[in-house]
N, C-alpha and C positions, 0 to 999 in steps of 0.2 A: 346576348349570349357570349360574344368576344368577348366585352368586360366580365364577365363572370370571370371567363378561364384565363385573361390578363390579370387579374387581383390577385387570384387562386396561383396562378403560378408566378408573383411575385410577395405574397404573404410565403409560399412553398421556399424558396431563395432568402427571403428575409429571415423564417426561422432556421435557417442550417448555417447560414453566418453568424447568428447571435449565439447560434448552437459552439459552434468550434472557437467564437471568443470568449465565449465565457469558459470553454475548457481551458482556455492559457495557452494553447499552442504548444504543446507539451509531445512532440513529437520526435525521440533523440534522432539524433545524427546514425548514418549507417554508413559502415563504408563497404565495397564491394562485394564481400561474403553473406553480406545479409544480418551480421553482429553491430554491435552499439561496438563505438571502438572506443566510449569512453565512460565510466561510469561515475556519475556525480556521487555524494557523499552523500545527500538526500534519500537516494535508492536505496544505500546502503541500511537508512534507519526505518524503511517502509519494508525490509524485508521483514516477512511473516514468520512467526518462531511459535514452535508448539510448547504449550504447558506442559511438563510432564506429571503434572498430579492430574490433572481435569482434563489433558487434552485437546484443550481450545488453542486457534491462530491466534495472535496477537502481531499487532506491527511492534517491532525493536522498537521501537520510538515511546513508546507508551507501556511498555513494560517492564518489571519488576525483576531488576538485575541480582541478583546475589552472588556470591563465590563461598563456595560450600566443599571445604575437600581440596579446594586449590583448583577448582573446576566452576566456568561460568556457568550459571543456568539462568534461565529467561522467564518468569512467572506471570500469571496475569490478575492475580493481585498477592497482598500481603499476607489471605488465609492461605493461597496456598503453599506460599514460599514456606511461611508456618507451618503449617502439614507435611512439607519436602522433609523441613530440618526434624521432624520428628519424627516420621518414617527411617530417615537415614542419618543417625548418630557417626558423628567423623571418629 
C-alpha cells in the first residue's frame, strides 16, 4: 500500500516538472506593482487584432497587413483584405 502512494506521488511530481519544462519557463519578470516592467518584442507580435470584415482574433504575427487610406489594418486573410478594399474605395 505505501508503494502504491510513493509511485503515485512521485509519477504526481514527475508530471508537473515535465509539465513547466516543456512550457519554457515563460514566466516575465514583475517588478513591485505587480506589472511586467518589460515588454519583449515577441508580445508585441502575439498580440491579438480583430478582423474588421469577419471579426475574428488573429495574432499580429500571422496576419494580413495592408495600408488602405493611409491607415493600418490587420486581416486574417487575403479574401478579406479583398472585401475591405472593396467595401471601402479611398
Amino acid at each position: 500500500m505505501y508503494r502504491l502512494i510513493l509511485v503515485s506521488l512521485l509519477l504526481t511530481i514527475l508530471y508537473y516538472l515535465l509539465r513547466h519544462m516543456f512550457r519554457g519557463f515563460k514566466t516575465p519578470l514583475q517588478n513591485s506593482q505587480g506589472n511586467s516592467s518589460t515588454q519583449s518584442p515577441g508580445d508585441e507580435l502575439d498580440q491579438m487584432i480583430q478582423d474588421p470584415v469577419c471579426h475574428i482574433f488573429v495574432p499580429r504575427r500571422i496576419a494580413i497587413i495592408e495600408l488602405i487610406g493611409g491607415r493600418e489594418y490587420c486581416f486574417c486573410s487575403k479574401e478579406c483584405a479583398g472585401k475591405f478594399r472593396d467595401e471601402h474605395p479611398i
